[in-house]
N, C-alpha and C positions, 0 to 999 in steps of 0.2 A: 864235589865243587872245588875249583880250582883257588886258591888261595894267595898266590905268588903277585908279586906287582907287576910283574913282566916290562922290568926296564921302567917304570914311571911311577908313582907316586899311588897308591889305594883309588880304586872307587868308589863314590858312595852310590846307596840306591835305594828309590823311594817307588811310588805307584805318579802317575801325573793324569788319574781317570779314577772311573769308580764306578760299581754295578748299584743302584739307590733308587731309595723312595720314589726319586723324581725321574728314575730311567737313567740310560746314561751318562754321565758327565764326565766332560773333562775339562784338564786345566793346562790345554794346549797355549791359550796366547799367553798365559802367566807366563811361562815356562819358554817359547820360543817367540812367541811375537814382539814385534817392535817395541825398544824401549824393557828388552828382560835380557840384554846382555850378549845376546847370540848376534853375531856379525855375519856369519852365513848360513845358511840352512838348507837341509835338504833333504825334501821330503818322497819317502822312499814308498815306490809302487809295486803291488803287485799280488796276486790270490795266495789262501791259506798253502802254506805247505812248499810255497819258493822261495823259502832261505833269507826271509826281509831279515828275521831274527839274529842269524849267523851272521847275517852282512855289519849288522851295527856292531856287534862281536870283533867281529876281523878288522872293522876299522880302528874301534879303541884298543885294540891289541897294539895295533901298527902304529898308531898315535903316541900311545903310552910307552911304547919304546921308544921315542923321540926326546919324552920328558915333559908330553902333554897330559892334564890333569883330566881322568874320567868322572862324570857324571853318569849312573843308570836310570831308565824310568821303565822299572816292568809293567808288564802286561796287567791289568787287572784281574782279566779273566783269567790267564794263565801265566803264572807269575814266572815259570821255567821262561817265558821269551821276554824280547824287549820291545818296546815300545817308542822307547828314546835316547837320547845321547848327548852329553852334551860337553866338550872335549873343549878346553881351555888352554891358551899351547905357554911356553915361556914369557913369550913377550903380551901378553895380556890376551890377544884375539881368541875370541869364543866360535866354536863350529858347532851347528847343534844338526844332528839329523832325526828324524822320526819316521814312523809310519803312515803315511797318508792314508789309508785305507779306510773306510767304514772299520766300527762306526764311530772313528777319527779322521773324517777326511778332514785334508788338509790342501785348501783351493792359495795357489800362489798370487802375493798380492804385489808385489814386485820382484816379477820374472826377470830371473837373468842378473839382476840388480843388486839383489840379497839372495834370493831363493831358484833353489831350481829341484827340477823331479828327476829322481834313479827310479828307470824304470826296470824290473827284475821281469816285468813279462815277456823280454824280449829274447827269454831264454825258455819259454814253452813251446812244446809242439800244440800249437791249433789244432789241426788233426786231430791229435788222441785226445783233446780235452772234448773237443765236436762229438766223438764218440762217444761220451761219457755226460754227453749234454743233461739228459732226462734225470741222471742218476746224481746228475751237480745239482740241478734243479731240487729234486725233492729232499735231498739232503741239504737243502739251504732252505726252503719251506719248515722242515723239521727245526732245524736251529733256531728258526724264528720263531716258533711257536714255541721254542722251551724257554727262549729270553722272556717273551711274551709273559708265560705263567711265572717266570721268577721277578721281573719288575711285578707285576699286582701284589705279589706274596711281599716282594719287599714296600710299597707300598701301605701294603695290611701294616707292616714292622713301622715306618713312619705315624701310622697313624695311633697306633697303641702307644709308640714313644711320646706322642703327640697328650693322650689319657694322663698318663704320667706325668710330665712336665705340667698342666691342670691342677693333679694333687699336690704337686711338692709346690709348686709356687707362692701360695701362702706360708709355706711354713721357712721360707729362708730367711734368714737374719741377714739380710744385703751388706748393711753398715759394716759388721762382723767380716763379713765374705771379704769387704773392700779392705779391711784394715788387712787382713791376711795377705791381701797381693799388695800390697806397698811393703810389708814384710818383707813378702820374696822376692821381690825386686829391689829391694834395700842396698845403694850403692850404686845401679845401674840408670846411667845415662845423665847421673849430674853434674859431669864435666861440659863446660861449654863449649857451642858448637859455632865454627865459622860459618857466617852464610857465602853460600856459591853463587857466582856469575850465573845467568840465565845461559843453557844451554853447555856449558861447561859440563866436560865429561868428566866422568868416575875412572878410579884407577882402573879398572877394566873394561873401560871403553864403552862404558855404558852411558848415555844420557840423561840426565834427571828424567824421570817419570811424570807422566802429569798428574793432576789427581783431579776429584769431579771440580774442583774450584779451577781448573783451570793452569793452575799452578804447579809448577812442575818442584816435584819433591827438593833436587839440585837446587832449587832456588829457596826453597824454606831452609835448609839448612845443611850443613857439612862438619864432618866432625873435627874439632883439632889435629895440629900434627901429632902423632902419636909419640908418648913418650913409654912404650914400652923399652923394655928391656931387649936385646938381642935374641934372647931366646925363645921370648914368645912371636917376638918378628918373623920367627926361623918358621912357624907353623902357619901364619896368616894365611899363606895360599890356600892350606889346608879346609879351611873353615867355611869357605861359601860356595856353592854349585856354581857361583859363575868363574870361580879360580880366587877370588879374592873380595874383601869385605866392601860392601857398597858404601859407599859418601852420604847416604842419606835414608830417610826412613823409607824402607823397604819391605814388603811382607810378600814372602814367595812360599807359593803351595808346596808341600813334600810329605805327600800323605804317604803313611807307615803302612796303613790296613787296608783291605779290601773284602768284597765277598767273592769270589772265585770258582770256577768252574771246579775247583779243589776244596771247595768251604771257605770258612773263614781264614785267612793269612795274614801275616803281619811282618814286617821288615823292622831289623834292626839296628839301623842304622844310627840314630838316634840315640839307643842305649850304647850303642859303642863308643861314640863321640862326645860322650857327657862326663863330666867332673863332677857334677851333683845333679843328681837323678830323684826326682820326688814322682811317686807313684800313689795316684790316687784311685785307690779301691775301692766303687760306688758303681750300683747296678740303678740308684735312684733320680742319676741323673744329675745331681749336685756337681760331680768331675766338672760336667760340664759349664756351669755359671762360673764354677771358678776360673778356671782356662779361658772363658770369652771378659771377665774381668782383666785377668793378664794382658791378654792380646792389644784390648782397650788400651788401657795404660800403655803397654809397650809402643803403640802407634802417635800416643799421647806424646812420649818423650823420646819418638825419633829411634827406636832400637831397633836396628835389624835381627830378624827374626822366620826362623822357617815353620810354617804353620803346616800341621795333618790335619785335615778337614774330616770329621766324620764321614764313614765311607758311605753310607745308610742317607743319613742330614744333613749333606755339606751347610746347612747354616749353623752347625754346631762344630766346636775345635775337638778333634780328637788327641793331641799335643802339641805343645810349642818347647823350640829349642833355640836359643839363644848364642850364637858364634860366638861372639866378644867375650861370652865368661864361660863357655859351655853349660851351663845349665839349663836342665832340661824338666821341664813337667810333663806326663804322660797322664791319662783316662785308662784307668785298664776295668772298660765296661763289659767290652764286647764278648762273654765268656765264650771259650771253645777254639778260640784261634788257636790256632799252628803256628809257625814258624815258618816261612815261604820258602818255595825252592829257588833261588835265585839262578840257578843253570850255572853258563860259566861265565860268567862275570867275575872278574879278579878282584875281590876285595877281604880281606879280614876276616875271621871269623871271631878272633879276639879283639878286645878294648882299644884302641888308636891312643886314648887319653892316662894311660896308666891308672892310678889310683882314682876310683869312682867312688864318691860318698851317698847312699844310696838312701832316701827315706821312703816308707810306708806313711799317707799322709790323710788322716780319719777327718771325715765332714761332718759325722756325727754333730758336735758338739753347735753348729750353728743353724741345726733346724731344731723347730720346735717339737721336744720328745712327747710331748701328750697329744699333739697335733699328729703325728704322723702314730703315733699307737691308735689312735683311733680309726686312720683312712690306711690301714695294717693293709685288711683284705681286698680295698680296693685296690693297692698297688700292688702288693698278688697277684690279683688275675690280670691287672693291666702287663705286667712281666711275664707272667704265661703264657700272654697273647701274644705278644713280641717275640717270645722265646719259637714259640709253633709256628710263628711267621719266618720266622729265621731258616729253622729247619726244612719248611715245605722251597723257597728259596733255593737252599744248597742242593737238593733234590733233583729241580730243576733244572739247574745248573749244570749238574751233574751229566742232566741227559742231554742239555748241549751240548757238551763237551762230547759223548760219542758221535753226533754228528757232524762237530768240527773235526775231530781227529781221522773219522772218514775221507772227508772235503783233505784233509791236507794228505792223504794216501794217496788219492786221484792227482792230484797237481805235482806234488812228487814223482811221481812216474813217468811225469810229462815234461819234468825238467833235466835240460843240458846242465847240469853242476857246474864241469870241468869249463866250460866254458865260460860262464857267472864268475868262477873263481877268477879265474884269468883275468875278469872283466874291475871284480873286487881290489885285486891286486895294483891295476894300472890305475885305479879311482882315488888309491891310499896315494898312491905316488903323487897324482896331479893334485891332490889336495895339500897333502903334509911334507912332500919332499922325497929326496932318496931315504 
C-alpha cells in the first residue's frame, strides 16, 4: 500500500454501502447528492474488470498533486477498489465521482448541469464479450445466487441481534447511560451560535440542508467566528470529507466496517484522526445505546459529526467522530474483523493527530447484574446464533467473490487500456487543469 501524499494533502477513507440484514444499502445521496457539498459529480460507467477503480485512483492522484484534498469510499464488497471520490480543490469547490453501476446505480438527476456519466465501456470489444455471452450470463446467475444466501444469512444475523437487544432492554439504566453522554460531551457545542440567512452558503459551498421540518439546517443555526488559534486553523481543511467544517448541524455517514466478499473489514481512519479514542467493548449490544444517545445529543446541540452506521443494522451507530475536537467513540462489537486492504489509495498508515489518549470504556456497571446473570444462557445462544449467521455470510461471500473475479477476467481481456488511459489522462486535465 502506497503511503506517500503525492503532492496534496492525505486521504481519508471510509465504506459509503454495506452488505446487511436489509440487503444492500447505501448512502450514496448522503455522501453526493444535492445539498452534501459536491458541486460536480460524475458518475462512472461500466462492467466488472474495466478499470472504474483505477480511474478514480488516477484522478485523485492528479488532483492531489494540484493541492486538492482526497476523500475515499471503498468498495464494501471489495474493499481493495473504490467506490467513490470525493476531491475538494483550494478554493472550496468539491468534485465527487462514483460508480454508477449496480448495485449502486446512480440515474442523473441534473444532466449536464451538475452531473454527467464517464462511460469506460467505450473501451470494450463487443465482439469478444458477444463471445463470452453465455459464460457472462451464468457467472452472473452464480453471483446472484451467493449474494442471495449471504443477505438471508445476514438477515438470520439481524434477527438474532434483534433476540438480544429484547433481553438487554430491561436491564439498562437509561438515566445512567444519559448522564454518561453529557459526560463525554462535556464542553462540546456551548459556544453560541449565529443564526444564518436562509440559503446562505457554508464555507464550502454547501447550502444549508433542509431537514423533515422543512427548515434548512443554515437557517437554525451557524457557528461563531472562530476564535481558534492559528495552529489549529492550519488543520481545519483537514477535518471534514467535504475540505472543510460545515456551518451547521450536519451528520454525514462514514461507515468504518463492512461484511465483504473478504469477511469482516474495517477502516481506520477514524482511529487515526482521534485525539481521544474511547473503545467500547460489548458483544451485548449496550456499545450501541450508548453511541445512539451521543448521536442524539450531538444533533441536539448542532455538532458536526461523521457517523459509521452498523454495517449488518444501519439503524444502529457503529461509531461517531467528532472534527472540532477529534474525539472519537467506536463499538468494537463485531469480533473477527480484519483490517481492510485499502489498495492504493495514498493515505497514512500512522496517526495524523500525534498524541492519541486512548480509553477502554466498561458498560458493565449500568445494567442490572442479577437481571442479566439470570437471562446468562439466553443471550449465549442469541450470540451463537449471530455468531453462525455471520460466518455462513462470509462463506457466501466468499463464493461470490470467485464469480466476480471470473466476470472481471473476461471484461479484462476485452478492454483497450492504453486507450482508457489516454482517455483518463485528457478527463484529469479538462477537469483540474494542467
Amino acid at each position: 500500500m502506497e503511503t506517500g501524499k503525492q503532492g496534496g494533502q492525505p486521504g481519508r477513507m471510509y465504506f459509503a454501502a454495506s452488505n446487511g440484514a436489509d440487503g444492500f444499502v447505501n448512502y450514496y445521496e448522503d455522501c453526493f447528492g444535492e445539498g452534501s457539498g459536491v458541486d460536480r459529480l460524475y458518475a462512472v460507467k461500466g462492467g466488472p474488470g474495466t478499470g472504474k477503480s483505477k480511474f478514480l485512483h488516477d484522478v485523485a492522484r492528479y488532483a492531489m498533486a494540484r493541492g486538492w484534498v482526497a476523500v475515499y469510499y471503498a468498495c464494501s464488497s471489495d474493499p481493495s477498489s473504490l467506490d467513490g471520490l470525493r476531491l475538494t480543490g483550494p478554493g472550496g469547490e468539491t468534485v465527487g465521482l462514483l460508480d454508477g453501476t449496480a448495485p449502486h446505480v446512480w440515474e442523473l438527476t441534473l444532466p449536464g448541469a451538475r452531473e454527467n456519466y464517464v462511460d469506460l465501456g467505450r473501451f470494450w470489444d463487443s465482439r469478444a464479450l458477444a463471445d463470452q455471452k453465455e459464460r457472462i450470463r451464468a457467472l452472473g446467475a452464480e453471483k446472484a445466487a451467493s449474494y442471495g444466501r449471504a443477505y438471508r444469512y445476514l438477515h438470520a444475523w439481524g434477527d438474532a441481534d434483534g433476540v438480544l437487544d429484547s433481553l438487554m432492554e430491561p436491564l439498562v439504566d437509561d438515566t445512567r447511560l444519559t448522564a454518561l453522554t453529557l459526560r463525554i460531551l462535556r464542553g462540546m457545542g456551548d459556544k453560541p451560535r449565529q443564526r444564518k440567512k436562509p440559503g446562505q452558503d457554508c464555507p464550502d459551498g454547501t447550502a444549508g440542508r433542509a431537514d423533515r421540518s422543512g427548515q434548512t439546517q443554515g437557517e437554525k443555526s451557524a457557528p461563531a467566528e472562530s476564535d481558534e488559534p492559528a495552529q489549529a486553523e492550519a488543520i481545519r481543511p483537514r477535518l471534514w470529507p467535504g475540505g472543510y467544517l460545515p456551518t451547521g448541524p450536519l451528520v454525514l455517514p462514514a461507515l468504518r466496517r463492512a461484511v465483504s466478499m473478504s469477511g469482516c473489514v474495517r477502516l481506520d481512519t477514524f482511529d487515526r484522526e482521534a485525539r481521544r479514542l474511547l473503545l467500547v467493548g460489548d458483544r451485548t449490544g449496550m456499545g450501541y445505546r450508548l453511541l445512539k444517545h451521543l448521536l442524539d445529543e450531538s444533533v441536539q446541540r448542532g455538532l458536526p459529526v461523521l457517523v459509521s452506521y452498523d454495517p449488518v443494522r444501519r439503524d444502529k451507530v457503529d461509531g461517531l467522530f467528532w472534527p472540532e475536537t477529534r474525539l472519537c467513540v467506536l463499538n468494537d462489537r463485531l469480533t473477527g474483523c480484519r483490517d481492510a486492504d485499502p489498495g492504493d489509495a495514498d493515505h497514512p498508515a500512522e496517526s495524523d493527530s500525534g498524541y492519541c489518549e486512548t480509553r477502554q470504556l466498561s458498560l458493565r456497571r449500568y445494567v442490572d447484574g442479577a437481571g442479566l446473570r439470570n437471562r446468562r444462557t439466553d443471550i449465549r445462544e442469541a450470540i451463537t446464533l449471530r455468531d453462525g449467521a455471520m460466518e455462513g455470510a462470509c462463506h457466501a461471500l466468499s463464493q461470490a467473490a470467485q464469480s466476480h473475479f471470473a466476470l472481471e477476467e473476461i471484461y479484462t481481456a476485452a478492454m483497450d487500456f492504453p486507450a482508457k488511459e489516454a482517455f483518463t489522462r485528457d478527463f484529469c486535465r479538462q477537469v483540474f487543469g494542467e
